[in-house]
C-alpha beads as a LAMMPS data file, in Angstrom:
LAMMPS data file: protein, C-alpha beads

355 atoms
354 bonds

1 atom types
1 bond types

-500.0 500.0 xlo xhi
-500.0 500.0 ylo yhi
-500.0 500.0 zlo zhi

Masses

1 110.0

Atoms # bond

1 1 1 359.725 118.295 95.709
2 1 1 356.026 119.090 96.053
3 1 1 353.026 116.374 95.716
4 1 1 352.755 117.204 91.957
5 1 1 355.803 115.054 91.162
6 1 1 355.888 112.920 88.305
7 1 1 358.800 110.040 87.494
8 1 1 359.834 108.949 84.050
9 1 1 361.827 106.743 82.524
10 1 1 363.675 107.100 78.892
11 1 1 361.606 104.111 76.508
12 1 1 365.176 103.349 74.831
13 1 1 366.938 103.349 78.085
14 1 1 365.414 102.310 80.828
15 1 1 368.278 103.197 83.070
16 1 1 367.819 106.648 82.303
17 1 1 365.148 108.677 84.676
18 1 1 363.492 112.371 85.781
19 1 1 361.960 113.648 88.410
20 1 1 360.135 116.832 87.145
21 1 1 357.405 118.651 89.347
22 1 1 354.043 119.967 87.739
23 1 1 350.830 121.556 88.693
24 1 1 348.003 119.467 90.524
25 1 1 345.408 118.912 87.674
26 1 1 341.926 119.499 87.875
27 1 1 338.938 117.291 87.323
28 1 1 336.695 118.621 84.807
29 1 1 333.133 117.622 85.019
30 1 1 332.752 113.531 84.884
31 1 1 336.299 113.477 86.185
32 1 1 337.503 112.104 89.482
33 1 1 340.905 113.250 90.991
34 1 1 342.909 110.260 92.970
35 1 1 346.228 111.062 95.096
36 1 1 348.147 108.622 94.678
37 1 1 349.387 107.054 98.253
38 1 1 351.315 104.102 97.972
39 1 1 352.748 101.899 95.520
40 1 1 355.252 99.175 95.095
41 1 1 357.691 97.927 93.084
42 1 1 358.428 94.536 91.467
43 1 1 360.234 93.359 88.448
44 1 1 356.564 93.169 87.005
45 1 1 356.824 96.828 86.908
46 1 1 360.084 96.575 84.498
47 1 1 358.218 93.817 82.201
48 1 1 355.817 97.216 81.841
49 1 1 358.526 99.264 80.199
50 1 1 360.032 96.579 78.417
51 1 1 356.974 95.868 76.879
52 1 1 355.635 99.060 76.581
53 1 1 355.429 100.124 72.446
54 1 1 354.435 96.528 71.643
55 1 1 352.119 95.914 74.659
56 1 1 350.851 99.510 74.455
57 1 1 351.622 99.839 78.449
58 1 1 353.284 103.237 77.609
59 1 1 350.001 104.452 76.320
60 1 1 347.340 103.956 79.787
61 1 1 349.566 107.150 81.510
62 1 1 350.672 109.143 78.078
63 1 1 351.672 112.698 77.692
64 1 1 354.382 112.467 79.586
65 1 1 355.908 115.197 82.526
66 1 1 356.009 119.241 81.529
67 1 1 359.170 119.444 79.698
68 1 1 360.078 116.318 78.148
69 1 1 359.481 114.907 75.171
70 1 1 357.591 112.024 73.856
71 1 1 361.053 109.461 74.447
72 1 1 359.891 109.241 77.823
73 1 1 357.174 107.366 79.239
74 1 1 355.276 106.889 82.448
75 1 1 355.847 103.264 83.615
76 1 1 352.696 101.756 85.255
77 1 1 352.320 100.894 89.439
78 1 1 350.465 98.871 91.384
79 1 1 349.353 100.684 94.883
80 1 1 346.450 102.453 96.766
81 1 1 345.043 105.872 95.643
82 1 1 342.532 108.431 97.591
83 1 1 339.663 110.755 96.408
84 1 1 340.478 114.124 96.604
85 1 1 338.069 115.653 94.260
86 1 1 334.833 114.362 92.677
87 1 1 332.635 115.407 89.971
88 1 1 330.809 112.085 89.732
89 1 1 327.717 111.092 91.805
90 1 1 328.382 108.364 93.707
91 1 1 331.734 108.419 94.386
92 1 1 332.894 110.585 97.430
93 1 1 336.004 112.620 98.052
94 1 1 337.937 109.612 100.619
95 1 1 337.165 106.887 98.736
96 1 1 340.291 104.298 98.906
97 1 1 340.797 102.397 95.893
98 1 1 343.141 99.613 94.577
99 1 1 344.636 99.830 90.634
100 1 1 346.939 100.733 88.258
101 1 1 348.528 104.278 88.597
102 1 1 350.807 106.794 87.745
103 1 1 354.654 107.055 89.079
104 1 1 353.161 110.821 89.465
105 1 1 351.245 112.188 92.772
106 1 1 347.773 112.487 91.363
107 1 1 345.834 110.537 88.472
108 1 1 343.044 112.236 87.178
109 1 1 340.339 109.157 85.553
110 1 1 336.803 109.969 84.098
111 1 1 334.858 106.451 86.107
112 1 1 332.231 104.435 84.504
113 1 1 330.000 101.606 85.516
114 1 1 330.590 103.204 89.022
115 1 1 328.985 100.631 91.787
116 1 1 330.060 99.289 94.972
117 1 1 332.690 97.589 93.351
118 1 1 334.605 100.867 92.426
119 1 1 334.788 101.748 88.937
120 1 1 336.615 101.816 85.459
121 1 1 338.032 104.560 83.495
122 1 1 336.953 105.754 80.820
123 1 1 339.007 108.027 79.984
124 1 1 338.964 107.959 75.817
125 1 1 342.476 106.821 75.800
126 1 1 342.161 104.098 77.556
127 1 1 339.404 102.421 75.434
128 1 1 341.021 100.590 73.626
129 1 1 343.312 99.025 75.999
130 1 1 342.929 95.616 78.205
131 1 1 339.885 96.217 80.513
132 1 1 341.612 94.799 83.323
133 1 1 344.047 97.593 83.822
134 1 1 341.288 100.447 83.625
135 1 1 339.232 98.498 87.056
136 1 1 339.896 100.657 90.928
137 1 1 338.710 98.665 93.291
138 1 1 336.798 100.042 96.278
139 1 1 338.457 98.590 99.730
140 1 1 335.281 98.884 101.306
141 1 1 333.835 95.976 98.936
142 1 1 336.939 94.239 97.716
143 1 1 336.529 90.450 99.172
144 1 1 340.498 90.308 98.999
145 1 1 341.222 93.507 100.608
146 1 1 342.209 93.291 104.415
147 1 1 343.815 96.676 105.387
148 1 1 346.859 94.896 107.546
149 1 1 347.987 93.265 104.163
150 1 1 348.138 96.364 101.825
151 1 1 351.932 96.134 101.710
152 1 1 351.353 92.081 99.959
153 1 1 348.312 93.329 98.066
154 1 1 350.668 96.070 96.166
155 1 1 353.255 93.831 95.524
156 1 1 351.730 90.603 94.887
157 1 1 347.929 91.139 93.708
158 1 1 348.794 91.780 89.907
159 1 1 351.726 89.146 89.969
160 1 1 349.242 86.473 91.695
161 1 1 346.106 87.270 89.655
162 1 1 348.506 86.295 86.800
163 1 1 349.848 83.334 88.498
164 1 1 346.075 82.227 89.590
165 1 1 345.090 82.432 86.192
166 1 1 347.769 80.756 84.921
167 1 1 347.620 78.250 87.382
168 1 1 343.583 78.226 86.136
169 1 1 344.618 77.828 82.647
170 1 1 346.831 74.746 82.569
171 1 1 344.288 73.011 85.300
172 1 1 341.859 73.612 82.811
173 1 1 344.045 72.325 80.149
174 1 1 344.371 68.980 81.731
175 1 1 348.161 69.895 82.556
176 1 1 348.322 69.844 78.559
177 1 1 348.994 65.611 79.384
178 1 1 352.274 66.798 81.126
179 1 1 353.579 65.002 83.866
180 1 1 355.735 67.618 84.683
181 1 1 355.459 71.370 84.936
182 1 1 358.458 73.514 84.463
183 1 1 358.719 76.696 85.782
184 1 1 361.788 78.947 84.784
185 1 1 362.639 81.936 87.042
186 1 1 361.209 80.174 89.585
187 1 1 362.720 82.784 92.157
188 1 1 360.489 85.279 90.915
189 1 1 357.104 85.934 92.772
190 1 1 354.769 85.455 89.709
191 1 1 356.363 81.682 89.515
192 1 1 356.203 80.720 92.886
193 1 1 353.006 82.129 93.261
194 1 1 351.840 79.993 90.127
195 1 1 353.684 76.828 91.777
196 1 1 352.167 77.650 95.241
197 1 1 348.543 77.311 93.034
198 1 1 349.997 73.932 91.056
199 1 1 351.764 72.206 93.846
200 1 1 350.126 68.859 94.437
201 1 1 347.386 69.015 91.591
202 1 1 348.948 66.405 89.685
203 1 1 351.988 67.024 87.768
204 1 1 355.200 67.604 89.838
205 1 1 356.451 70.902 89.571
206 1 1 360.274 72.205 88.893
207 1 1 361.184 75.526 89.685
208 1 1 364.492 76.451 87.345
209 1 1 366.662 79.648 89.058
210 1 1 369.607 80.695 89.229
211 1 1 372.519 79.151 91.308
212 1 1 372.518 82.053 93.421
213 1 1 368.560 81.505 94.282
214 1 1 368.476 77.564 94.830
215 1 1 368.301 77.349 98.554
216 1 1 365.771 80.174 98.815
217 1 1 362.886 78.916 95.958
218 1 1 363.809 75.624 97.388
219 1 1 362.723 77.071 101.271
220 1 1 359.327 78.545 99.752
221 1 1 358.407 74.261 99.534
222 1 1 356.286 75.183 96.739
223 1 1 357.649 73.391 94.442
224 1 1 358.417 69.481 94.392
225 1 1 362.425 70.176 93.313
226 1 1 364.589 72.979 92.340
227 1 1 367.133 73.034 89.928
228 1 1 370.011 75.506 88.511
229 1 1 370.205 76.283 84.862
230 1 1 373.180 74.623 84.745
231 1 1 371.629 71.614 86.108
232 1 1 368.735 70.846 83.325
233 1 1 369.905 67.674 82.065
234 1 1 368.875 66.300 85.412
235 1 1 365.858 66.937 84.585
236 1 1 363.306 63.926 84.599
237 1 1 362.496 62.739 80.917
238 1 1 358.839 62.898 80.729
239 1 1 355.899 64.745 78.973
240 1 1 356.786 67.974 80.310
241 1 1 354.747 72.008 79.609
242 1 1 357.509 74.672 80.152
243 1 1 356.460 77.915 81.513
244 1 1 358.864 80.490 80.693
245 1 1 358.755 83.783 83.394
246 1 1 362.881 84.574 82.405
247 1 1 362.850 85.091 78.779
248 1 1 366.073 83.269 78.168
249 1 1 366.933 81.947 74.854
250 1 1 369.925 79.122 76.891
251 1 1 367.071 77.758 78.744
252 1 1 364.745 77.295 76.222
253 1 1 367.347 75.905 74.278
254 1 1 368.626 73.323 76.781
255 1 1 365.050 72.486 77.515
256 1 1 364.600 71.397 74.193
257 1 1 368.184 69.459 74.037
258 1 1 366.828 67.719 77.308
259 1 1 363.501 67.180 76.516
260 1 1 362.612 66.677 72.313
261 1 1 359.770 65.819 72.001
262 1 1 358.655 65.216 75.491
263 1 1 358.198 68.989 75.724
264 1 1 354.598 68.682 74.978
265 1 1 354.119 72.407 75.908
266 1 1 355.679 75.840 75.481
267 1 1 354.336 78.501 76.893
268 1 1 355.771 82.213 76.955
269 1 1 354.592 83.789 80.208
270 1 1 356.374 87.184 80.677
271 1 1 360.068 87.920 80.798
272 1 1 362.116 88.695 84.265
273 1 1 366.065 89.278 82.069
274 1 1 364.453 91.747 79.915
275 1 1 364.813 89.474 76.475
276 1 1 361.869 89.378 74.562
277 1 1 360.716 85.510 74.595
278 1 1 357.549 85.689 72.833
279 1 1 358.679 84.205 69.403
280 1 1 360.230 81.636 70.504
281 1 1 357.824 79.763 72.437
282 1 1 354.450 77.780 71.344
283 1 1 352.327 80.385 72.658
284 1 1 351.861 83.241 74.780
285 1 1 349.802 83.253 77.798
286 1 1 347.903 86.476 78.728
287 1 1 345.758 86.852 82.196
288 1 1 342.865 88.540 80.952
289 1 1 342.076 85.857 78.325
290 1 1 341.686 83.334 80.480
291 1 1 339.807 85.637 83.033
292 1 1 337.207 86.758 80.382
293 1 1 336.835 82.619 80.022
294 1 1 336.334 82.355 83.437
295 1 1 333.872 85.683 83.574
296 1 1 332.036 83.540 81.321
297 1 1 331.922 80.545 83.157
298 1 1 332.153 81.997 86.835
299 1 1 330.428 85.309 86.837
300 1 1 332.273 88.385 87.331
301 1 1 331.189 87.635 90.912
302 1 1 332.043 84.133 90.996
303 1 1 335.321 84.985 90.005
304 1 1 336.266 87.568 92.430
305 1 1 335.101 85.148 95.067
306 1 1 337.776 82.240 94.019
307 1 1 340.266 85.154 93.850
308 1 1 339.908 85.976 97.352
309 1 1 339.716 82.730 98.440
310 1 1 342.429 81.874 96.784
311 1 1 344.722 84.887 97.464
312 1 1 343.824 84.359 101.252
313 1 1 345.487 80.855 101.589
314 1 1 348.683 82.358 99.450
315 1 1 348.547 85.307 101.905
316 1 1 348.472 83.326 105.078
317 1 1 352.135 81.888 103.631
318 1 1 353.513 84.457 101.745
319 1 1 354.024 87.015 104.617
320 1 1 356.742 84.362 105.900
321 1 1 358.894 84.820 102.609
322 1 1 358.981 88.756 102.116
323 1 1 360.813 91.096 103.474
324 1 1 359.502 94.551 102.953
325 1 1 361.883 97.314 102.028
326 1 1 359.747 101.051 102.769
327 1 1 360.341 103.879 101.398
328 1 1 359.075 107.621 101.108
329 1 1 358.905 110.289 98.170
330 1 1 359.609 110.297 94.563
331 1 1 363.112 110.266 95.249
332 1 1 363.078 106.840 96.924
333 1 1 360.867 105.624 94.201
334 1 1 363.309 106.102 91.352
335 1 1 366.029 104.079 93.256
336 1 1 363.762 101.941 94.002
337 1 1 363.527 101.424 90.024
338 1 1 366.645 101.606 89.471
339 1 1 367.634 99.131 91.880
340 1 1 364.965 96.432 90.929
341 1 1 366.012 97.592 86.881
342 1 1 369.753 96.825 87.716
343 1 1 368.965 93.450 89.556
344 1 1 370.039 94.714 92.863
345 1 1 367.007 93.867 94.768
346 1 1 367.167 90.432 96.658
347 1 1 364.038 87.491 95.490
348 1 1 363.106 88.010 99.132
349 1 1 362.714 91.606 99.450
350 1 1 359.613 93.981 98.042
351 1 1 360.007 97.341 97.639
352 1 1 356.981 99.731 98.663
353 1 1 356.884 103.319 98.420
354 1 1 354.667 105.813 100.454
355 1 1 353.959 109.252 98.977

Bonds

1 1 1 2
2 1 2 3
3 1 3 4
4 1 4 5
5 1 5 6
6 1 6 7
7 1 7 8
8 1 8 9
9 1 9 10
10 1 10 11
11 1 11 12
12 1 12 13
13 1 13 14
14 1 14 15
15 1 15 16
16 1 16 17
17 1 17 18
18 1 18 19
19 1 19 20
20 1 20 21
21 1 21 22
22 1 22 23
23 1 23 24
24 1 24 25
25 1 25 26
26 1 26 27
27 1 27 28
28 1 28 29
29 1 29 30
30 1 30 31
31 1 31 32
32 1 32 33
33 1 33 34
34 1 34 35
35 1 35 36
36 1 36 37
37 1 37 38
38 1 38 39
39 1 39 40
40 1 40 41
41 1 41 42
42 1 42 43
43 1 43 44
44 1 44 45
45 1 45 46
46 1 46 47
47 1 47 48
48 1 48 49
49 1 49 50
50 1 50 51
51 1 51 52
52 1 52 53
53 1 53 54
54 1 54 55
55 1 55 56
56 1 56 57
57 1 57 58
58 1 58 59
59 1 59 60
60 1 60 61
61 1 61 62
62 1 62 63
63 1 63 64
64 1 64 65
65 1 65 66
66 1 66 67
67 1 67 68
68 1 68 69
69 1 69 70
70 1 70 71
71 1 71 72
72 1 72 73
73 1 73 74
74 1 74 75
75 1 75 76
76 1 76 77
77 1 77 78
78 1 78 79
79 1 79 80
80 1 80 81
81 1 81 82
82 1 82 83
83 1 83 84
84 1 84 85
85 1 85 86
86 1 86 87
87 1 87 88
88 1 88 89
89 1 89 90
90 1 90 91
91 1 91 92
92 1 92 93
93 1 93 94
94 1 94 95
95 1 95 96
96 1 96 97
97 1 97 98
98 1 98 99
99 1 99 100
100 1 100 101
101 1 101 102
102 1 102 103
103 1 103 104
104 1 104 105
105 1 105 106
106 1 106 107
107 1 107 108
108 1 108 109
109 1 109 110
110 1 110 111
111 1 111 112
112 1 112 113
113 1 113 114
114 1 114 115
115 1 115 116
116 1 116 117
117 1 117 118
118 1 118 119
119 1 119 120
120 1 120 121
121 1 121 122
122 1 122 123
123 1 123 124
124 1 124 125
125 1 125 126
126 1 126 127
127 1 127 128
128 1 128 129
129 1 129 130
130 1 130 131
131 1 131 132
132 1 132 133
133 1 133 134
134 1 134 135
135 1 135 136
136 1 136 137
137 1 137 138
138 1 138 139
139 1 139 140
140 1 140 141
141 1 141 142
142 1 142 143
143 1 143 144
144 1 144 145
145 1 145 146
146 1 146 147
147 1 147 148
148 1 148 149
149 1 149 150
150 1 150 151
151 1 151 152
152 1 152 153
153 1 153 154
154 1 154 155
155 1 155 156
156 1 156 157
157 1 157 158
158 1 158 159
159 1 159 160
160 1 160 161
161 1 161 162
162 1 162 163
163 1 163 164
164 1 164 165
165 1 165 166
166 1 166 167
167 1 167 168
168 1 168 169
169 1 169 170
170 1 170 171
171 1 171 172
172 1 172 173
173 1 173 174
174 1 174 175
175 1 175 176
176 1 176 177
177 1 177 178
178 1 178 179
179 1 179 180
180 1 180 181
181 1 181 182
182 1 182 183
183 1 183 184
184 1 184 185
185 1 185 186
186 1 186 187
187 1 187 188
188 1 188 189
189 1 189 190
190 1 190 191
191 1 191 192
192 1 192 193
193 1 193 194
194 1 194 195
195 1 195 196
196 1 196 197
197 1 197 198
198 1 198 199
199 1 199 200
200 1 200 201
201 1 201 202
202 1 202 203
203 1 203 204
204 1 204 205
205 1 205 206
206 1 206 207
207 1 207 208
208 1 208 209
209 1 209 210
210 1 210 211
211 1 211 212
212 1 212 213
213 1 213 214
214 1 214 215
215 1 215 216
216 1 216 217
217 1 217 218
218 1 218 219
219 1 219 220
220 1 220 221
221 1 221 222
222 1 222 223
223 1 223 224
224 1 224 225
225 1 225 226
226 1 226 227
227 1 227 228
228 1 228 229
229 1 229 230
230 1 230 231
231 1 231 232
232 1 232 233
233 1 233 234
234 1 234 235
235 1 235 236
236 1 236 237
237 1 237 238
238 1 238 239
239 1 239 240
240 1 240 241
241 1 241 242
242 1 242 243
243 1 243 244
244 1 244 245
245 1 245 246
246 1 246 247
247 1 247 248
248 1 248 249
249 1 249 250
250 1 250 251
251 1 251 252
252 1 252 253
253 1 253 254
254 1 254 255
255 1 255 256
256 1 256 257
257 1 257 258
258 1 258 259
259 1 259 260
260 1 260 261
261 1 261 262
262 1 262 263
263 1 263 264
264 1 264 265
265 1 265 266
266 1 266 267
267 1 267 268
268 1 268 269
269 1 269 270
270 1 270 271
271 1 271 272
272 1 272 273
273 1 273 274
274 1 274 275
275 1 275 276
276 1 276 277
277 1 277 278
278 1 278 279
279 1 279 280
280 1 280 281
281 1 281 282
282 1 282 283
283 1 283 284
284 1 284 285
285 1 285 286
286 1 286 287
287 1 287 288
288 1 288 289
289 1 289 290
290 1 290 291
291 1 291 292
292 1 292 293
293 1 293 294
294 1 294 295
295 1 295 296
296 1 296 297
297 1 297 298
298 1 298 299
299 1 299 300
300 1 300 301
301 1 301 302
302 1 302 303
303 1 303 304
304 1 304 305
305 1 305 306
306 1 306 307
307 1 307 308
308 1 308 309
309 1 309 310
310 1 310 311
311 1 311 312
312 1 312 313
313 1 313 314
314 1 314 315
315 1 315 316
316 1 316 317
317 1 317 318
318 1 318 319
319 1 319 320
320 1 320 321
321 1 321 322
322 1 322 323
323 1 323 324
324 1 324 325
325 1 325 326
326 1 326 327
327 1 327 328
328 1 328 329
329 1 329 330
330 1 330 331
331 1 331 332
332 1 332 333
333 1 333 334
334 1 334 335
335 1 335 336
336 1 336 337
337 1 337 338
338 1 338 339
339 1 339 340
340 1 340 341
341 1 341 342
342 1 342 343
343 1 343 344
344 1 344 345
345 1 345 346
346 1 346 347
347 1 347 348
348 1 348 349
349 1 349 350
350 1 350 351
351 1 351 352
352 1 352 353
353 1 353 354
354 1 354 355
């Protein structure tokens, strides 16, 4: 398959996927073409596609591949790209950027607000959509970016800016007057990246997996105790905010059984099983809310700079619980998918694939 690949799933069945080749686009004038180099693959990615008519995530990559039609969608990666082709001053053919890309070998994006940051798209379809998804960081001026930790920066960046701001969020809350936080899916790497940021703030916090999972969230030592779904009745009964990362009606149930009214907090974070949980929470917590607080009260600069800071001491740790699982071409990217789709990839293994 040449470098003009591009991988789709089926929106009604995410098990179904094509590989279909195409021709290399061109940029027209104000347009930048980016190759894309390497990319991983997370569970996060899934959420993407799950999510994607009511989330609009099907709609930053639309179109879809020469010769199918519009039941298939591009599902949105996290990785590295590289300038190929530039008709915008200021940004030079080799520039190596950071962002949200294609499962395809080349993006084209028309940048704005270009500085030494990097840039945003503005392409006309993207407009509308959540500003933090149209940003490419530059690695030359990225204050997280080190270039021996691209690998944890693909897989973890997006999940730990979520759990950072989440983290932010319920600090800034006053732990909602919870003395106990309760993280479900607390295999997964946005919740123990979120518990990594809680731990020893104040309220204990309870990581909730699978039986299967126990002794491996319980190794991470992020969290103050670990418990199996079947085990929530052991649960201590006090003022407790529930962070839901699995989705699962049975846990929020139980949790509520448990609990009453000492669940003081109910907060819908994303979904890890694939069932919509969004209803049946309190609320819904989304990252770029609380970051456009914090732009506010931080500075866009400010901001980055806690990021870093704070992504550095995660990163120091994190390298010690990952396994990474490489791969090369389009082809090993769609098993990749399916394997993390199917639940066949292990809560200590990330999946990263060079192009």
């Amino acid at each position: 398959m040449s470098d003009t690949w591009t991988f789709a799933v089926a929106r009604e069945d995410l098990g179904r996927t094509a590989l279909v080749d195409g021709a290399t686009p061109e940029p027209g004038a104000g347009e930048v073409l980016l190759r894309v180099d390497r990319v991983g693959l997370t569970a996060n990615n899934v959420t993407y596609a799950v999510l994607g008519e009511s989330m609009r995530y099907w709609q930053f990559f639309p179109g879809g591949p020469r010769g199918l039609g519009p039941e298939w969608g591009l599902p949105p990666l996290w990785g590295f790209a590289d300038v190929i082709e530039s008709q915008v001053p200021g940004i030079e053919p080799g520039l190596r950027v950071y962002g949200y890309l294609p499962p395809a070998g080349h993006l084209v994006v028309r940048p704005e607000r270009v500085d030494a940051a990097g840039f945003r798209d503005g392409s006309a379809h993207r407009a509308e959509l959540p500003s933090p998804y149209n940003a490419y960081r530059s690695t030359g001026s990225d204050a997280a970016y080190r270039a021996d930790q691209e690998d944890l920066l693909i897989l973890y960046r997006p999940l730990f800016f979520t759990s950072f701001m989440l983290a932010d969020q319920v600090a800034d809350n006053d732990f909602y007057g919870a003395r106990q936080l309760v993280l479900s899916s607390a295999s997964s790497k946005t919740a123990y990246a979120a518990a990594f940021e809680l731990h020893g703030r104040g309220p204990r916090v309870v990581g909730l997996t699978s039986p299967g999972n126990v002794s491996f969230t319980r190794s991470l030592g992020c969290y103050d105790d670990v418990l199996s779904y079947d085990d929530i009745d052991n649960l201590d009964a006090v003022p407790t905010a529930y962070l839901d990362l699995s989705g699962a009606p049975a846990t929020r149930a139980a949790l509520r059984q448990r609990l009453g009214d000492l669940l003081v907090r109910d907060i819908a974070v994303g979904l890890t099983n694939q069932v919509p949980n969004a209803d049946a929470a309190g609320e819904v917590f989304f990252a770029p809310v609380q970051m456009r607080k914090r732009s506010r009260d931080w500075g866009r600069d400010g901001l980055d700079q806690r990021f870093a800071v704070a992504w550095q001491r995660f990163a120091a740790v994190v390298g010690e619980w990952l396994t990474v699982r490489a791969g090369n071409g389009p082809e090993d990217l769609r098993q990749a998918w399916l394997d993390v789709y199917h639940g066949r990839t292990p809560p200590q293994e990330g999946q990263i694939i060079q192009f």
